[in-house]
VEXROTOR-940632 format. One line per field, with one value per atom (N, C-alpha, C): atom name; x, y, z; residue number from 1. Coordinates in nm, 2 decimals, m for minus. Last residue first. Example, Ala and Ser with C-alpha at 12.3 -4.5 7.8 and 13.67 -1.06 7.14 Angstrom:
<torses>
name: [N	CA	C	N	CA	C];
x: [1.28	1.37	1.29	1.32	1.23	1.32];
y: [m0.22	m0.11	0.00	m0.57	m0.45	m0.33];
z: [0.71	0.71	0.79	0.78	0.78	0.78];
resi: [2	2	2	1	1	1];
</torses>
This chain:
<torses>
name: [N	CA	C	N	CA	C	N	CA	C	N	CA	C	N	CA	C	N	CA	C	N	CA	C	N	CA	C	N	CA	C	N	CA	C	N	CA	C	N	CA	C	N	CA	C	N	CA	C	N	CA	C	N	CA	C	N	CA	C	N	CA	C	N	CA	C	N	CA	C	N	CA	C	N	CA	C	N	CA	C	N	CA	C	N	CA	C	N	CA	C	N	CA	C	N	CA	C	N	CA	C	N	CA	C	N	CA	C	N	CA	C	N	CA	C	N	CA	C	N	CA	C	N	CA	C	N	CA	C	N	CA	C	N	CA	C	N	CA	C	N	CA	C	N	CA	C	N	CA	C	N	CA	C	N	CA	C	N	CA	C	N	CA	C	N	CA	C	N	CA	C	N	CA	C	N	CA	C	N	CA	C	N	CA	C	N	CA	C	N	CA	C	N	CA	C	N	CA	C	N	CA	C	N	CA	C	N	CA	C	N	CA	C	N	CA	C	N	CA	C	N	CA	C	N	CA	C	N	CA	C	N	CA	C	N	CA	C	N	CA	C	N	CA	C	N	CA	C	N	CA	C	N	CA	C	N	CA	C	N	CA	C	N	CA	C	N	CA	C	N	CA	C	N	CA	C	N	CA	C	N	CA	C	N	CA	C	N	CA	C	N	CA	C	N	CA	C	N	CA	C	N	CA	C	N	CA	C	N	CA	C	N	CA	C	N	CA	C	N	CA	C	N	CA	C	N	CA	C	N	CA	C	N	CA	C	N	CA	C	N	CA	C	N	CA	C	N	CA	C	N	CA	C	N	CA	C	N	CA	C	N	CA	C	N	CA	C	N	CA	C	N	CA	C	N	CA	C	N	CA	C	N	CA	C	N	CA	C	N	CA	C	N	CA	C	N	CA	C	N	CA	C	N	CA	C	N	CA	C	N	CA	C	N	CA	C];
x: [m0.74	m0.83	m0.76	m0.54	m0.55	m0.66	m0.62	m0.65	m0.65	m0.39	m0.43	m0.47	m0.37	m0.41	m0.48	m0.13	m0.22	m0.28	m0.21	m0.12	m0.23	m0.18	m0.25	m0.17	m0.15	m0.09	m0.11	m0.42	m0.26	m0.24	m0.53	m0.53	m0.43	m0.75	m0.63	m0.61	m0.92	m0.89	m0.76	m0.89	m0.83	m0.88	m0.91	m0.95	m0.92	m0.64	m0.79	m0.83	m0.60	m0.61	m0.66	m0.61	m0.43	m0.47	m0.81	m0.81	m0.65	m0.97	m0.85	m0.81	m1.20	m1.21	m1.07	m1.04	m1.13	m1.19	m0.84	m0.85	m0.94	m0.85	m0.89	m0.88	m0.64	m0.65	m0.70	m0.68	m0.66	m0.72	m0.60	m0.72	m0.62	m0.65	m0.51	m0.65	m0.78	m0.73	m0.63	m0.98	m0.83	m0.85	m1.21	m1.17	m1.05	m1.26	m1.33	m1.25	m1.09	m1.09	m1.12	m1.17	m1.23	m1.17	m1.11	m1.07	m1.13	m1.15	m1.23	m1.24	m1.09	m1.07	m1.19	m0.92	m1.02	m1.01	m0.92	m0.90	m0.96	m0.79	m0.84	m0.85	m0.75	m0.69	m0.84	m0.57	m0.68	m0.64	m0.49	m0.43	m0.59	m0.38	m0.47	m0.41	m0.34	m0.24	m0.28	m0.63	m0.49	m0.35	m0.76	m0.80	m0.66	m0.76	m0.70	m0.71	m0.98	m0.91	m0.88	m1.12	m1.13	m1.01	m1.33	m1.25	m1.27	m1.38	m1.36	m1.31	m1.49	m1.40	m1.44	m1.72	m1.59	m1.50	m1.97	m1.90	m1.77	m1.95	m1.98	m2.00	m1.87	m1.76	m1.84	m2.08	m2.00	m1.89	m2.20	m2.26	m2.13	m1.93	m1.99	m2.06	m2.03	m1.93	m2.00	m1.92	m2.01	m1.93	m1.97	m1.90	m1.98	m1.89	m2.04	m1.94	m1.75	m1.71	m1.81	m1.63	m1.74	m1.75	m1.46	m1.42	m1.54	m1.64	m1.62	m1.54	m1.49	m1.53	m1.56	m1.56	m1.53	m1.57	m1.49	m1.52	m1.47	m1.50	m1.52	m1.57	m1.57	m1.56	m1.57	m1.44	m1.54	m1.51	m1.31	m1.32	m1.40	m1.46	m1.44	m1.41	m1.23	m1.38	m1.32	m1.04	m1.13	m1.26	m0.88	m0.88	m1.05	m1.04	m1.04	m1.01	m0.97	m1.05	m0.95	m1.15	m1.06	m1.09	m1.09	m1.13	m1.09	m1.15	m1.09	m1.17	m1.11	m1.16	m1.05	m1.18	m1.08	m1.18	m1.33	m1.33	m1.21	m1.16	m1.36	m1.36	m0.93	m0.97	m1.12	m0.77	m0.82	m0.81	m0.46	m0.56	m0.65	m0.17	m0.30	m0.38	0.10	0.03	m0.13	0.15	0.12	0.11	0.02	0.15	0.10	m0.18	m0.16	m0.08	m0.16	m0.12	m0.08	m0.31	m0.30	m0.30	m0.31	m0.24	m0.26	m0.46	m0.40	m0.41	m0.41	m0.45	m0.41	m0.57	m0.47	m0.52	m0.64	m0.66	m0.54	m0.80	m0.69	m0.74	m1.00	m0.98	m0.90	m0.75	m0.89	m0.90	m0.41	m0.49	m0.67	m0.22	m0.31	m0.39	m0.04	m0.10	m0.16	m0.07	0.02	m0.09	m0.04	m0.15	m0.02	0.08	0.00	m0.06	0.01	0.08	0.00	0.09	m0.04	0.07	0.04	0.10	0.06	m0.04	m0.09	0.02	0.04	0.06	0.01	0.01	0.01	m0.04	0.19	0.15	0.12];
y: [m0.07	m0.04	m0.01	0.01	m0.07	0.03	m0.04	0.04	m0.06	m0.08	m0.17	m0.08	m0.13	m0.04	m0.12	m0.20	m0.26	m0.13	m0.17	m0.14	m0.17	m0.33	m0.31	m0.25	m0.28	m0.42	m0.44	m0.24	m0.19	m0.30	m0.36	m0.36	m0.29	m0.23	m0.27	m0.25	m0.29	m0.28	m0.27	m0.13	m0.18	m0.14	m0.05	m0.02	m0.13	0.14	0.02	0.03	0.36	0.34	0.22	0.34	0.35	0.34	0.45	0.44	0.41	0.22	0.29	0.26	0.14	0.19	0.29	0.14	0.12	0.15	0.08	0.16	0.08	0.05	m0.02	0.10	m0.02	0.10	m0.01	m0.18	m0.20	m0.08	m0.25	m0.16	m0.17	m0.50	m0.43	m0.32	m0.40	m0.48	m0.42	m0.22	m0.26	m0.40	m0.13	m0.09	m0.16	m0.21	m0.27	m0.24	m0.03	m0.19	m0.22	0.28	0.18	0.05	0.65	0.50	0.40	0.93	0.87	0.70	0.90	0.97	0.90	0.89	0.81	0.90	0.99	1.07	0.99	0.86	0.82	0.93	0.96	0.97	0.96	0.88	0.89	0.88	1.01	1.02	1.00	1.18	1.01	0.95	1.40	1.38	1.15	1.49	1.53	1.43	1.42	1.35	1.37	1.31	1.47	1.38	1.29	1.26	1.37	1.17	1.24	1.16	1.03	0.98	1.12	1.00	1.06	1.07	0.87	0.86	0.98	0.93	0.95	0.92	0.94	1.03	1.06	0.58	0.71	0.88	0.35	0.45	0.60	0.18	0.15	0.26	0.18	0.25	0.25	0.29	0.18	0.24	0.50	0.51	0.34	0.77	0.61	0.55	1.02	0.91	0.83	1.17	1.07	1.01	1.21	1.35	1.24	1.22	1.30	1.31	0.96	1.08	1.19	0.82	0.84	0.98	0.67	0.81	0.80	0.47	0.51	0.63	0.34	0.44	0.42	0.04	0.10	0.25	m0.30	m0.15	m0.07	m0.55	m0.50	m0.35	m0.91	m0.81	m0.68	m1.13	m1.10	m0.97	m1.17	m1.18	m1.17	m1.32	m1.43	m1.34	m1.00	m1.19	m1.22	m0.76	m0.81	m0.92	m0.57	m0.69	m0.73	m0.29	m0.35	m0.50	m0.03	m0.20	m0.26	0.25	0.15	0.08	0.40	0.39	0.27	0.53	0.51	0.47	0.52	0.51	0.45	0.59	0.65	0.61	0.79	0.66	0.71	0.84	0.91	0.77	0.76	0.90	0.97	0.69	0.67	0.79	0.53	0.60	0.59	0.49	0.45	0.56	0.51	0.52	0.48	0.64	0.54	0.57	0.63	0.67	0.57	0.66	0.61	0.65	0.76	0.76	0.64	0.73	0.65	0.71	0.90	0.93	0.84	0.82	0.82	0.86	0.91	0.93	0.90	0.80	0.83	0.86	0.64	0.76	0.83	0.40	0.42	0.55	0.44	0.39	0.45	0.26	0.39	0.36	0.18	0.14	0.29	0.21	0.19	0.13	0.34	0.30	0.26	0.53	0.59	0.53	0.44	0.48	0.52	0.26	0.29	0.36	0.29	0.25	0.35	0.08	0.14	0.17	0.10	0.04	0.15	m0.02	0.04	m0.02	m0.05	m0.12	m0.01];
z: [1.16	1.25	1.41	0.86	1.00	1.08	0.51	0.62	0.73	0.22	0.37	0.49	m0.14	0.02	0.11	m0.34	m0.25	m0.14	m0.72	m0.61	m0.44	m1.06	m0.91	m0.80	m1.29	m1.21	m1.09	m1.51	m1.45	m1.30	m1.80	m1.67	m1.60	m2.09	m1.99	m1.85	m2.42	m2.30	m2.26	m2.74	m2.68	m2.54	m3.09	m3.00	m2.86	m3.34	m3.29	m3.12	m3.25	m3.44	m3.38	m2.98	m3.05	m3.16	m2.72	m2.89	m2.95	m2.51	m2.55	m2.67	m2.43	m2.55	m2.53	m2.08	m2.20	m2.29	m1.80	m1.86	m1.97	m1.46	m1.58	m1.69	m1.19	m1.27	m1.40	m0.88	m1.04	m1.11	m0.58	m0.63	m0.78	m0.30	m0.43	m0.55	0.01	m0.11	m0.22	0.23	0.23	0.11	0.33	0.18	0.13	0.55	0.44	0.36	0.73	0.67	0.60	0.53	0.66	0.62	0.50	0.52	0.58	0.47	0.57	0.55	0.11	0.24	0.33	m0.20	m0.06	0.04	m0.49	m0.37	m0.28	m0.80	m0.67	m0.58	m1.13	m0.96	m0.88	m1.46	m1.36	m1.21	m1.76	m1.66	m1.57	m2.01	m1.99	m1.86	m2.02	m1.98	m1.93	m2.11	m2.18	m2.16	m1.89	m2.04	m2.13	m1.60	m1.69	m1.84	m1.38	m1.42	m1.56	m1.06	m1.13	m1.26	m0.80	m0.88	m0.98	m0.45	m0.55	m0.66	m0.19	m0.29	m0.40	0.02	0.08	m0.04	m0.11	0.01	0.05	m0.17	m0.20	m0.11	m0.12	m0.11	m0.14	m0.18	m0.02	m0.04	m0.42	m0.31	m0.15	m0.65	m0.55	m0.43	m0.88	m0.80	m0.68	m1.19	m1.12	m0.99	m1.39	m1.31	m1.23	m1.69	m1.61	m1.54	m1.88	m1.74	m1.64	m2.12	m2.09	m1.99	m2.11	m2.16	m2.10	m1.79	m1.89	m1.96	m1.47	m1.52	m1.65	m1.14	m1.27	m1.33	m0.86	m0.90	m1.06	m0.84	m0.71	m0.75	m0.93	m0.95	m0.81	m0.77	m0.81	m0.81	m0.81	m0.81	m0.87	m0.49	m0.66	m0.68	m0.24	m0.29	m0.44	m0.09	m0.11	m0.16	m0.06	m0.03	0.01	m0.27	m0.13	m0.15	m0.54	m0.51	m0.35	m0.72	m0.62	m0.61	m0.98	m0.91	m0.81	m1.12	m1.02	m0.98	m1.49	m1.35	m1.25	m1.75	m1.67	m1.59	m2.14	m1.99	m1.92	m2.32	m2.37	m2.18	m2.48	m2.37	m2.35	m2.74	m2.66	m2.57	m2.87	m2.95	m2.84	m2.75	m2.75	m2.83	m2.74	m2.87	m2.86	m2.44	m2.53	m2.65	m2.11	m2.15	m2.31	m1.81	m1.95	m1.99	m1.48	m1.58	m1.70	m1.20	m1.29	m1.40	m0.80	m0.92	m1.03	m0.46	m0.63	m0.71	m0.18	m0.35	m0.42	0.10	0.03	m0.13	0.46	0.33	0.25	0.77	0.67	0.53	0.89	0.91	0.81	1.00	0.96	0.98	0.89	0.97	0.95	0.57	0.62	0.77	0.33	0.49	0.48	m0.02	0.11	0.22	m0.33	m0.21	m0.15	m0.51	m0.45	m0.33	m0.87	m0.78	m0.68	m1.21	m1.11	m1.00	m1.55	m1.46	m1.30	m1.82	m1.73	m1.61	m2.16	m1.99	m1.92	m2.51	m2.37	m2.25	m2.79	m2.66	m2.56];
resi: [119	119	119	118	118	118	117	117	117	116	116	116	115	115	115	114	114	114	113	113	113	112	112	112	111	111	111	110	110	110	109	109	109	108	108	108	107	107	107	106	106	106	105	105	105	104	104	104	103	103	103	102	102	102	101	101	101	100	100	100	99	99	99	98	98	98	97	97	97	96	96	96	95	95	95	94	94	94	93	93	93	92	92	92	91	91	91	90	90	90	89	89	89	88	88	88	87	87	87	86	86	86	85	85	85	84	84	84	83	83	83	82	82	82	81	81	81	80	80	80	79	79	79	78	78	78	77	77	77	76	76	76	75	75	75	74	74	74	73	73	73	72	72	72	71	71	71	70	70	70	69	69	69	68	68	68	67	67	67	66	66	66	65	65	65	64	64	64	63	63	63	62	62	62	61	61	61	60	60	60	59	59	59	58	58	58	57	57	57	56	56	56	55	55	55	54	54	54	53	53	53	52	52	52	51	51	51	50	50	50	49	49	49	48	48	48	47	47	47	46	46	46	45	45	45	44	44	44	43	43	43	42	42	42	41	41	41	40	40	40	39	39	39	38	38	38	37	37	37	36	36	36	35	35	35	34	34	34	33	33	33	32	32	32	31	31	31	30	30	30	29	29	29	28	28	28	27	27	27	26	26	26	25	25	25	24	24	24	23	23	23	22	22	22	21	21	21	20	20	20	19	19	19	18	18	18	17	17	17	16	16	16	15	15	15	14	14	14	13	13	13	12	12	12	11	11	11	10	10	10	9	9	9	8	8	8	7	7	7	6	6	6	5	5	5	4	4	4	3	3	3	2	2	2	1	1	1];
</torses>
């Protein structure tokens, strides 16, 4: 079985910076892609930054400049760097993990942690 397990978000005032933390747990072999999702009250939820094993990252035009997403392949492990915060950004952000290898092949969600930028 694997879990995701997330860390890292909070309050923050605009301007601020926070690091989310996400860490897979499991008998995993590899993970072909990490990334983050957020979803805002009353919208749908939407990629914000992702990375493949190989390094390609992708990112929502609305964060670009200011997020950063990396991550340690070894340690199946992905991180957030926000900086320069805005309201907007404020929702529960979801660590995806996919084509996670355990001998078959497997999505997952981690249970979200919330960030709330105050204006």
């Amino acid at each position: 079985q694997v879990q995701l397990a997330e860390s890292g978000g909070g309050l923050v005032q605009a301007g601020g910076s926070l690091r989310l933390s996400c860490a897979a747990s499991g008998s995993i072999f590899s993970i072909a892609f990490m990334g983050w999702f957020r979803q805002a009250p009353g919208k749908q939820r939407e990629l914000v930054a992702g990375k493949n094993r190989g390094g390609t990252e992708n990112y929502a035009d609305s964060v670009k400049g200011r997020f950063t997403i990396s991550r340690d392949n070894a340690k199946n492990t992905v991180y957030l760097q926000m900086n320069n915060l805005k309201p907007e950004d404020t929702g529960v952000y979801y660590c995806r993990a996919a084509g996670v290898d355990t001998g078959s092949l497997g999505n997952y969600w981690g249970q979200g942690t919330q960030v709330t930028v105050s204006s």
